[in-house]
N, CA, C and O of each residue as an XYZ file, in Angstrom:
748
protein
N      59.634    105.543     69.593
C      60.920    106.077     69.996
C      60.693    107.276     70.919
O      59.971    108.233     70.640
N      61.298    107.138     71.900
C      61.533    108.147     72.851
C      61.885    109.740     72.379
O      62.541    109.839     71.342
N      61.548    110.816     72.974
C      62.261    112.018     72.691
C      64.217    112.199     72.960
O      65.084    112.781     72.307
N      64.257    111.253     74.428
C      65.946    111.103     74.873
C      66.380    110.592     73.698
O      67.281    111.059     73.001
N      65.386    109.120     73.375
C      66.419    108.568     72.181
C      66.502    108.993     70.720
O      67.171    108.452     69.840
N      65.546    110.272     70.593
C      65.457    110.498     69.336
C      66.645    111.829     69.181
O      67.160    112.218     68.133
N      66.882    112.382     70.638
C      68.052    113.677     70.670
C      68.939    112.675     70.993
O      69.973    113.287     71.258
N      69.168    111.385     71.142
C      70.579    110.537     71.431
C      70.983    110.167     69.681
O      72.097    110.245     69.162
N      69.899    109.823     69.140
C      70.321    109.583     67.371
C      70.260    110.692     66.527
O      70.092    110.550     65.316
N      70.430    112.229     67.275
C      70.595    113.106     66.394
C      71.806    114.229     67.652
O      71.912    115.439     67.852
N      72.325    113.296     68.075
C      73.288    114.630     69.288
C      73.968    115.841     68.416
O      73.944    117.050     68.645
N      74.724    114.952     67.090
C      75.491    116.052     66.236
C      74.503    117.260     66.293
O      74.804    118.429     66.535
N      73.251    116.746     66.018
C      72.124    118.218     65.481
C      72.375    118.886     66.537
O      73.026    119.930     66.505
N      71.790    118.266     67.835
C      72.311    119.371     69.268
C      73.105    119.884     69.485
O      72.912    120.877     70.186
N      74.890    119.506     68.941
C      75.446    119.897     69.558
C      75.884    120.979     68.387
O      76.276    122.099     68.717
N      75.809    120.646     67.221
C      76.086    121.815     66.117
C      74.769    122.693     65.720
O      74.989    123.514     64.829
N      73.271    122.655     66.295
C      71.948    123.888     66.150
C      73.079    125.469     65.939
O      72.987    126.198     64.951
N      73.731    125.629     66.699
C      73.650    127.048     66.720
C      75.264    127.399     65.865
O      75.520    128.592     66.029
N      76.083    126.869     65.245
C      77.404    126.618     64.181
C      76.729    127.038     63.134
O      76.822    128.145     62.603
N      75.782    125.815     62.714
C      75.410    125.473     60.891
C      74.105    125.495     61.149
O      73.559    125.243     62.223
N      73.364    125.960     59.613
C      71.601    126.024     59.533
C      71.456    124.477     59.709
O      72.314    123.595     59.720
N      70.306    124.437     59.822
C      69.587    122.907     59.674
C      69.888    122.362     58.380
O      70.012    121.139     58.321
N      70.015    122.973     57.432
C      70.238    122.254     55.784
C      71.895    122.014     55.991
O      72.392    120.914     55.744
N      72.560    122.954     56.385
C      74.170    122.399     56.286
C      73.773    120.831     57.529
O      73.916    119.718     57.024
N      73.500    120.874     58.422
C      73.571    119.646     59.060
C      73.126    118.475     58.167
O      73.767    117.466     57.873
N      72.224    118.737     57.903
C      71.455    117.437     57.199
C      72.297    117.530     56.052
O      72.633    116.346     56.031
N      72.890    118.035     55.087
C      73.321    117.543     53.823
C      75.044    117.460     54.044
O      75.725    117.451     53.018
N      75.831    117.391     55.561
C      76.735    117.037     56.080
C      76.951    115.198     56.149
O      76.032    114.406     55.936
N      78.386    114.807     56.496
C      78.296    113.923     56.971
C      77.112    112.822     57.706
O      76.265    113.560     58.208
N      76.866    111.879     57.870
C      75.457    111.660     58.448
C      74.282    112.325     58.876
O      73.772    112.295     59.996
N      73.979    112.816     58.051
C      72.838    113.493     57.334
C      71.706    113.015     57.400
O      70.748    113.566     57.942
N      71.696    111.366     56.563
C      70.497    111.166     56.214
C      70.108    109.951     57.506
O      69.234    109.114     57.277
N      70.645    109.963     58.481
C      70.764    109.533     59.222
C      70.038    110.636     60.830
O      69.303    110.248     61.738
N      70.556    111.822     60.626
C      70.001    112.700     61.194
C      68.738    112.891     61.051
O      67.929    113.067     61.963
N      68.451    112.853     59.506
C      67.219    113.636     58.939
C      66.107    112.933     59.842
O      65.177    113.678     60.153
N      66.055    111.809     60.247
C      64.727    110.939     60.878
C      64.006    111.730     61.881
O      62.790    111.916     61.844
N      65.011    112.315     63.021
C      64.312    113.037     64.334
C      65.079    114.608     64.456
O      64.801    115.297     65.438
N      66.155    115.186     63.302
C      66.514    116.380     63.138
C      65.226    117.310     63.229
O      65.240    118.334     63.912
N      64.467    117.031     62.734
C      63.230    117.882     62.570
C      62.799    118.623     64.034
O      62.801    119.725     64.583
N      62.462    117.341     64.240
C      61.222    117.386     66.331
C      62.746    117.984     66.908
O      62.440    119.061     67.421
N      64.062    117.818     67.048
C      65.238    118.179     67.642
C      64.961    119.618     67.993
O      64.858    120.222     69.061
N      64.864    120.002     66.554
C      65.459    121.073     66.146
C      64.348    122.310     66.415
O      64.619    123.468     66.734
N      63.090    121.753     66.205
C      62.043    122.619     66.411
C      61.792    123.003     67.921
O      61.434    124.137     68.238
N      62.088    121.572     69.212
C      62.719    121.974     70.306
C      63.559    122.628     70.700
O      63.476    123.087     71.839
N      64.285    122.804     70.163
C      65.321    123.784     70.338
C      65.277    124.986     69.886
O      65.917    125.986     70.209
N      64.337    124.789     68.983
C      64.103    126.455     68.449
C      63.209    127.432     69.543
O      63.292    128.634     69.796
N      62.297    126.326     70.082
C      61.087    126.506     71.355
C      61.816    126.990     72.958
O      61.375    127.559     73.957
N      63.351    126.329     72.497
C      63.437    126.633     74.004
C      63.190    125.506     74.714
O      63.669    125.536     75.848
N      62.422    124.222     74.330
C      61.816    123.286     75.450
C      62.709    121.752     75.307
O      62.470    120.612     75.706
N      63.826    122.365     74.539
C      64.378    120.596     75.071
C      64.628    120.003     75.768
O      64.894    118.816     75.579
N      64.649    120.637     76.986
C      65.252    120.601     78.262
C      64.350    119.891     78.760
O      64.587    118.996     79.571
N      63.142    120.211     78.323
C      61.730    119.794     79.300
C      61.805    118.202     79.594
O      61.531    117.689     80.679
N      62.161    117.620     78.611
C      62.510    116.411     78.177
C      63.263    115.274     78.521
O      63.105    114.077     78.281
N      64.345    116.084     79.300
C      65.574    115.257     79.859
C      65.463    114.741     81.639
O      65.158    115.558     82.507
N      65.663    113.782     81.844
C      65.606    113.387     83.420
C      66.976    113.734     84.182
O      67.895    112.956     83.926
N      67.265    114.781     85.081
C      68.224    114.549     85.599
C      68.076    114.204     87.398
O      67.299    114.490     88.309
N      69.484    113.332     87.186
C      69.270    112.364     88.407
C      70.782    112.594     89.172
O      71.759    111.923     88.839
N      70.822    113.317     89.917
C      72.118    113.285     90.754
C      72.947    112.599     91.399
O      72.214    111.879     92.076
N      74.049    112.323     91.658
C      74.790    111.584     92.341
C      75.380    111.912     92.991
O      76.399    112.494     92.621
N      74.962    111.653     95.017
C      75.196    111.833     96.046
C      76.023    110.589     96.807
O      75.866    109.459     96.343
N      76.839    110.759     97.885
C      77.482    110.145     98.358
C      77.744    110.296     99.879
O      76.591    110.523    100.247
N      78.252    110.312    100.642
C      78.840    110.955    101.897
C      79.523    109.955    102.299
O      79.581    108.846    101.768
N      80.494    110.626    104.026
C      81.571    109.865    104.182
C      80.758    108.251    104.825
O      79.629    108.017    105.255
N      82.073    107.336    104.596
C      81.551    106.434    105.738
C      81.558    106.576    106.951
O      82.325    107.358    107.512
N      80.705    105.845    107.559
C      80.020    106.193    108.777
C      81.493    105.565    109.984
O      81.322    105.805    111.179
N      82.321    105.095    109.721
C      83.445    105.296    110.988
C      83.142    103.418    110.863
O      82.725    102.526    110.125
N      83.697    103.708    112.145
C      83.536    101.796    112.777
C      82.473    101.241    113.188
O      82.467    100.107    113.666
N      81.323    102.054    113.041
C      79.986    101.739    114.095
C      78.931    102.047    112.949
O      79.102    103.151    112.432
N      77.933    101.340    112.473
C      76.920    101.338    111.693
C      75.216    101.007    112.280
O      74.140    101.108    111.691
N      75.472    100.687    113.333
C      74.476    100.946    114.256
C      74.735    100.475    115.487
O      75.886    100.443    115.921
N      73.198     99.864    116.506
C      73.215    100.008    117.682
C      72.496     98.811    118.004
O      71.526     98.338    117.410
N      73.266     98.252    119.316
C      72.368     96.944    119.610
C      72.257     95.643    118.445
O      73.229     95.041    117.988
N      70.899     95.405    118.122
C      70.688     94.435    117.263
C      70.720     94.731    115.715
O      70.462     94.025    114.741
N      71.148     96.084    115.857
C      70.934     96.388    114.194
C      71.830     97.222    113.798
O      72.145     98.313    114.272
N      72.417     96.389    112.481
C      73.180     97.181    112.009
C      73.121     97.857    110.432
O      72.322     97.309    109.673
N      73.548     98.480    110.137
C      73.087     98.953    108.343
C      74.408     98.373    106.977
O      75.631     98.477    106.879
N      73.572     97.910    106.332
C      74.753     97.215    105.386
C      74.408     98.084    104.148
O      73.370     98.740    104.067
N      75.530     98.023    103.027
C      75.605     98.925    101.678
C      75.359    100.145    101.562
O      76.211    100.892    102.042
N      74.439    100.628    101.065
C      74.276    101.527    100.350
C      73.632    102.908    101.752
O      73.873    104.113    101.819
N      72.815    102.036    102.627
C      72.448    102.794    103.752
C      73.371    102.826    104.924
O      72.874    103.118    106.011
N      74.863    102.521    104.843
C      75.810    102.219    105.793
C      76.947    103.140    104.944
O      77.652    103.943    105.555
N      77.066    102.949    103.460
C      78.118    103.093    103.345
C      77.837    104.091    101.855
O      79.005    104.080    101.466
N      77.235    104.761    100.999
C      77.053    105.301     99.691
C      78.248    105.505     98.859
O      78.982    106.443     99.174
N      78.539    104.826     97.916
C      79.640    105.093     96.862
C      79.224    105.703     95.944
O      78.037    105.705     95.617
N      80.188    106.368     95.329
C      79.735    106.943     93.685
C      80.135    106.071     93.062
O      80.913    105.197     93.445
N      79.395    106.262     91.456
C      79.645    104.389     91.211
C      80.717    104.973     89.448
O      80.615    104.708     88.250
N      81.669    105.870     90.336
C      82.728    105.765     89.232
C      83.527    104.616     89.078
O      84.038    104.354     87.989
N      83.706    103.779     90.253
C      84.399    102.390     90.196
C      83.704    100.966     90.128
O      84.216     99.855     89.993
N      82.052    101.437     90.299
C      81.114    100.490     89.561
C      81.200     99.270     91.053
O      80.960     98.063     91.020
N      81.606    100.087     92.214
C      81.157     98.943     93.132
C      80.179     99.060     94.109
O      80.109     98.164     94.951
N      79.353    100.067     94.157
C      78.246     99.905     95.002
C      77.732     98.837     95.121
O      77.846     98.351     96.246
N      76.986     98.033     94.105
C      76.069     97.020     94.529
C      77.270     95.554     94.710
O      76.849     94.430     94.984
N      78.679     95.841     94.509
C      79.468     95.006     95.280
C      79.867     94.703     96.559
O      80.071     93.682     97.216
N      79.930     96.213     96.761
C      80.267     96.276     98.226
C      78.976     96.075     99.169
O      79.151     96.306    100.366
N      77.872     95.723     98.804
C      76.660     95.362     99.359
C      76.432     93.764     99.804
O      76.030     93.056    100.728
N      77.006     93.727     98.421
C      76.716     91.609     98.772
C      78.428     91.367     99.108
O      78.652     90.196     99.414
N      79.134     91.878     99.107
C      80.147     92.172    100.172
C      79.703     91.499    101.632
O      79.948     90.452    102.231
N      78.788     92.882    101.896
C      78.511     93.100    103.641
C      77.503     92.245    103.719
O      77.273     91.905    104.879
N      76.621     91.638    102.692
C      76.005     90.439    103.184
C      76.559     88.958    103.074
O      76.025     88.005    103.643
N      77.394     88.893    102.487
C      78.293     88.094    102.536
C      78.855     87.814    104.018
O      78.613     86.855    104.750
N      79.607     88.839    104.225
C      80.269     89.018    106.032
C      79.628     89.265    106.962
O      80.184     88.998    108.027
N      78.662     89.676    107.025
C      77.769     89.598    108.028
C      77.492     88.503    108.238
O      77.722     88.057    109.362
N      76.882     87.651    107.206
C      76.482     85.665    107.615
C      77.647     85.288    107.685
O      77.791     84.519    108.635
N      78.312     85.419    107.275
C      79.718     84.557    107.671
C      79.822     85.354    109.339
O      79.736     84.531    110.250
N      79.924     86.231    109.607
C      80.556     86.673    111.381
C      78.921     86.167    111.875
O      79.054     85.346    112.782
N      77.742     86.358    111.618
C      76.986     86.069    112.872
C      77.028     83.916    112.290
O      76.676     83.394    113.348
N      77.162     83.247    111.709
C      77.319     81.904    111.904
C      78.275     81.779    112.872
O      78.228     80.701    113.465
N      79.107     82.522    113.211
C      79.681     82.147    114.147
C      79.619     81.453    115.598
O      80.480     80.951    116.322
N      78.034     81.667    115.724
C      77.458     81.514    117.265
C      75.866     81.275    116.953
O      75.219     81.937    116.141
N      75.463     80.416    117.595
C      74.083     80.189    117.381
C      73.566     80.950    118.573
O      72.361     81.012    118.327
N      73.805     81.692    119.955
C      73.501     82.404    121.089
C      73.410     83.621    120.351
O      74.172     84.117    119.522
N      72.067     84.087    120.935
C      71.315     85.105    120.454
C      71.822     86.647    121.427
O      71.445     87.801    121.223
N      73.087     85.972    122.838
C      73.049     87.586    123.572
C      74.334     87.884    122.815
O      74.879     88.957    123.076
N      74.934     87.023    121.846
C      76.305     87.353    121.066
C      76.078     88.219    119.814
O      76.977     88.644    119.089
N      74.613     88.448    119.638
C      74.919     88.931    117.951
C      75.124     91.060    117.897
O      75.613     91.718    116.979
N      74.695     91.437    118.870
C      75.088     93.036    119.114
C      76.542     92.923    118.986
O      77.042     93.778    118.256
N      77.372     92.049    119.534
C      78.807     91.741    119.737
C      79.490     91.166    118.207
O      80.629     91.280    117.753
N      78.487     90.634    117.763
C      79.229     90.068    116.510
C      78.745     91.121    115.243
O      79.455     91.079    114.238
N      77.624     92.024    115.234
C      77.567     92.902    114.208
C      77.953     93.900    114.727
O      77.276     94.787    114.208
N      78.884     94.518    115.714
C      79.890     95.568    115.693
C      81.063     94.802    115.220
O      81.834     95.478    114.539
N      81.443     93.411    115.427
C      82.572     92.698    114.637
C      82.580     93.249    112.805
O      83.476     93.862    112.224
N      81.646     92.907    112.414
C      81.548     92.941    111.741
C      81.438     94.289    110.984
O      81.316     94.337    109.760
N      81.475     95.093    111.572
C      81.539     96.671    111.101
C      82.947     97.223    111.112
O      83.623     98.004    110.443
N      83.087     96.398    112.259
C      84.977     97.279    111.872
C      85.627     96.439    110.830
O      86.381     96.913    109.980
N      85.294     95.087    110.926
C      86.034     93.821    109.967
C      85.974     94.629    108.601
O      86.910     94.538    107.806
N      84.620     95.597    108.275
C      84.424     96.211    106.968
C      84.717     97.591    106.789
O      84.315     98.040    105.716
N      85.451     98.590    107.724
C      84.961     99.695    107.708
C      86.587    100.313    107.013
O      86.780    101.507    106.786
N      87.331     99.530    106.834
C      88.734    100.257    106.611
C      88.879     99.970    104.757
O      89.556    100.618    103.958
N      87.766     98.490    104.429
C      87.622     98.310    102.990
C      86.869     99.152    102.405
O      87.079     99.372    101.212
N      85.830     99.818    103.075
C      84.087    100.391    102.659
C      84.914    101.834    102.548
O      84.508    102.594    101.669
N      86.337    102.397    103.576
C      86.631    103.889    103.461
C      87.449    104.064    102.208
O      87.572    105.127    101.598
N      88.091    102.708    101.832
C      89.130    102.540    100.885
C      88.862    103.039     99.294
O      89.527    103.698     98.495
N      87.413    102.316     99.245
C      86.270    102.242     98.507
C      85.868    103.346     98.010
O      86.111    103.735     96.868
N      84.975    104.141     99.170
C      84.665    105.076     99.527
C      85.419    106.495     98.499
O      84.859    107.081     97.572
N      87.017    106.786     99.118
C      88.202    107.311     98.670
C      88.700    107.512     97.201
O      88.935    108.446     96.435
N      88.743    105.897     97.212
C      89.047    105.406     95.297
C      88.000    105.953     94.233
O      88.375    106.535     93.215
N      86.887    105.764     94.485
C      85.667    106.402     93.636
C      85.525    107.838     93.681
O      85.431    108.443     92.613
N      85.487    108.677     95.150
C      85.627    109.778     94.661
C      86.700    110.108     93.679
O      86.349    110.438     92.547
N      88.477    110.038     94.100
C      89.352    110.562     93.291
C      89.097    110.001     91.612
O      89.218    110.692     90.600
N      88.787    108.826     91.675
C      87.988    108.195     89.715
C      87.492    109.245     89.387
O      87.857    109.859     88.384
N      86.362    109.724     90.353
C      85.844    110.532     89.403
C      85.892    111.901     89.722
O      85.086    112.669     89.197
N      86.949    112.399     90.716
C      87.271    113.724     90.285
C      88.246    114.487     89.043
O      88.356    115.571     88.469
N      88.949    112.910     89.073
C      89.645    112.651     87.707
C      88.863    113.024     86.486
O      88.927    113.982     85.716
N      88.214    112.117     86.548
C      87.313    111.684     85.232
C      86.834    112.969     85.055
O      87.154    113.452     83.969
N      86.151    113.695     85.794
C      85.295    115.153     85.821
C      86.000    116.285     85.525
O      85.440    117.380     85.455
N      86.955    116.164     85.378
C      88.173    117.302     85.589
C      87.680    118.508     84.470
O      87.468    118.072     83.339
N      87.519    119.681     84.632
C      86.682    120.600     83.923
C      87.855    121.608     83.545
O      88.666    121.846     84.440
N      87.995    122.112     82.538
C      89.312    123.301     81.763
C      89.823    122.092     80.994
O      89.945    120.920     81.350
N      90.121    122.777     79.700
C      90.947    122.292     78.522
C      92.104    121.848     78.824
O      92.567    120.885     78.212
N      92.801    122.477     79.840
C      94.135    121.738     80.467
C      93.998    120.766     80.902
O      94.374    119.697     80.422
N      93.372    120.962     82.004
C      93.030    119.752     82.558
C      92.322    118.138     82.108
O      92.323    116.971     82.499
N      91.858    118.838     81.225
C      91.342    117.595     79.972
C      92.330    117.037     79.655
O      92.377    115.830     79.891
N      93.326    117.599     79.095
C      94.309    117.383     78.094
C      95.247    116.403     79.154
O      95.456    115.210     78.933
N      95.631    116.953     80.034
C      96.142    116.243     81.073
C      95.919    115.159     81.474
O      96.731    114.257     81.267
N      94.638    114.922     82.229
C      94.242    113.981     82.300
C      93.814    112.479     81.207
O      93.954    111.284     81.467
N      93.175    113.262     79.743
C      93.164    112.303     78.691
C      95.103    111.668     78.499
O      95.224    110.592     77.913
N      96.128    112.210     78.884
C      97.617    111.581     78.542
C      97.893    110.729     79.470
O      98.644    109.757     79.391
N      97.184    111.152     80.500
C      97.780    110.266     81.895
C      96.537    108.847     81.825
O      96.542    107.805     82.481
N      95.822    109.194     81.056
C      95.136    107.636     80.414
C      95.566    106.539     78.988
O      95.505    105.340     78.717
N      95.978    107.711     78.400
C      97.080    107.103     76.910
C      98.399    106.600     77.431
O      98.815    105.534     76.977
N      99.308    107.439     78.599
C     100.137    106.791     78.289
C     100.218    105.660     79.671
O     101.159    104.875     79.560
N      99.431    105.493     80.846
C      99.569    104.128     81.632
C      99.679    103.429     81.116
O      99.044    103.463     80.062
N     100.347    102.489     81.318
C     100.509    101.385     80.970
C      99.430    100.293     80.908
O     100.306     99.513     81.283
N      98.346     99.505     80.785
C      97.503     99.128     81.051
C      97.773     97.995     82.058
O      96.871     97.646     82.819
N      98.984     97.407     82.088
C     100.002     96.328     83.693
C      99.537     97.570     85.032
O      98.915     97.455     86.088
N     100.177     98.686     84.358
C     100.174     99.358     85.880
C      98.607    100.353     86.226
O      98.486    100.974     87.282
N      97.580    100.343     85.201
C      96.360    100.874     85.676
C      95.384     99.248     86.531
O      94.460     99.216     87.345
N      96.004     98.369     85.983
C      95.401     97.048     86.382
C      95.383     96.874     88.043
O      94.488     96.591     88.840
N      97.325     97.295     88.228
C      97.722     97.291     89.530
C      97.254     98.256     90.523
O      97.388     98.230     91.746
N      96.713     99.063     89.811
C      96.079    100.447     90.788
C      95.171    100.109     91.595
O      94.969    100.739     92.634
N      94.312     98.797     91.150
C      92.803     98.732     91.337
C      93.194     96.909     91.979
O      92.286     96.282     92.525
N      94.483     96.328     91.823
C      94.597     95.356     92.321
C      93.814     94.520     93.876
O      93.095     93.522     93.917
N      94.388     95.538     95.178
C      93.768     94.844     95.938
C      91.922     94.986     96.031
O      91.266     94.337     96.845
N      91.332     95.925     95.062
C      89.918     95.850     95.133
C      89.198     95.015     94.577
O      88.020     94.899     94.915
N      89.966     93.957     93.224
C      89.620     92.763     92.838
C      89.757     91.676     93.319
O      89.026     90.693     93.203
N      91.040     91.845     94.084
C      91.710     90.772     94.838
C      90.547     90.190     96.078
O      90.851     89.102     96.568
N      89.707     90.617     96.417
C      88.949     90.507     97.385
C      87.929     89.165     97.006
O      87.015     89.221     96.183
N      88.373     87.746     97.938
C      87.744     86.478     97.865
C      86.874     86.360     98.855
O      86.963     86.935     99.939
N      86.150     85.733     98.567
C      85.036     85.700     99.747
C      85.334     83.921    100.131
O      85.258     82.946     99.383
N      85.716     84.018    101.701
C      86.352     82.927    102.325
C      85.516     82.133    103.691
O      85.932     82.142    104.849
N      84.385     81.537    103.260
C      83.506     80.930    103.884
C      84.517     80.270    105.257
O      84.246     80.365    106.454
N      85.692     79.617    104.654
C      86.066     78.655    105.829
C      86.318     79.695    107.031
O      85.922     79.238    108.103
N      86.852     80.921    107.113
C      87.366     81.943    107.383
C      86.702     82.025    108.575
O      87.336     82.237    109.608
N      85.296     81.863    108.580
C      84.393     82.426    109.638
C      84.357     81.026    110.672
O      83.777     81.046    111.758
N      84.892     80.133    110.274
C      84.808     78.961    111.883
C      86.131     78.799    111.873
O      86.572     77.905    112.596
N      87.130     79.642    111.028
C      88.499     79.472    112.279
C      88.758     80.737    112.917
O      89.897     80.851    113.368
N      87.868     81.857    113.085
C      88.371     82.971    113.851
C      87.321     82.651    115.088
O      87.319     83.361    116.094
């Protein structure tokens, strides 16, 4: 067992160390359940070094890149074209998305001086879904992040009381999205 997973099956201990002694924890509510990795927890924490322990990994984003994703013969699809935060869990959608549409716009033409012409097609065809995208995930999760007790409170009601019809509809046209093979030999 891991050290993460041994402070993930004892979080209560972490998060109550400095409330209650180590004996009120352990002879509390799940207790004997604690008791397995309370020990190594706790002695980390007494050290100062729990921290040492933990991986943190950031989450970066920036805007989309406009109508133009590159130059000439090359263009950039997903994640190097377009970076989402993955509060709405579609990064690696919106990837096979753009590989999706990309083969569908360059089948269009088997002539090789058409394809600079057909992967700028194909950048604007994507660039108003990828900003949409883009938009929706930040506000998810500026929501979601929302920091002060008010704002908690706030935000946890405006999740109790939606309706779950009308949080469905929020996110409607981003499911709604079919991928339409015939599409690309009638334009």
């Amino acid at each position: 067992m891991t050290l993460a997973r041994a402070c993930l099956d004892v979080g209560i201990a972490v998060e109550l160390y400095e409330k209650r002694t180590l004996n009120e924890m352990l002879s509390g509510p799940g207790g004997i359940f604690i008791q397995r990795n309370a020990l190594r927890v706790y002695k980390l924490l007494w050290e100062g070094r729990i921290w040492d322990h933990f991986y943190r990994d950031d989450i970066y984003d920036r805007a989309p890149l406009g109508r133009e994703w590159g130059r000439g013969r090359v263009t950039l699809i997903g994640d190097a074209a377009h970076p989402v935060q993955p509060n709405i869990g579609q990064g690696g959608c919106m990837a096979i998305e753009d590989a999706f549409e990309l083969v569908k716009q360059l089948s269009t033409s088997a002539k090789e001086d058409f394809v600079p012409s057909l992967l700028r097609q194909f950048e604007v065809s994507r660039c108003d879904r990828v900003a949409r995208v883009y938009t929706t995930a930040r506000q998810v999760g500026q929501l979601g992040q929302a920091e002060g007790a008010i704002a908690c409170f706030i935000r946890n009601w405006i999740y109790k009381l939606t309706p779950t019809k009308l949080a469905d509809q929020q996110f409607k046209w981003l499911f709604d999205y079919v991928p339409n093979w015939d599409k690309a030999t009638e334009e």
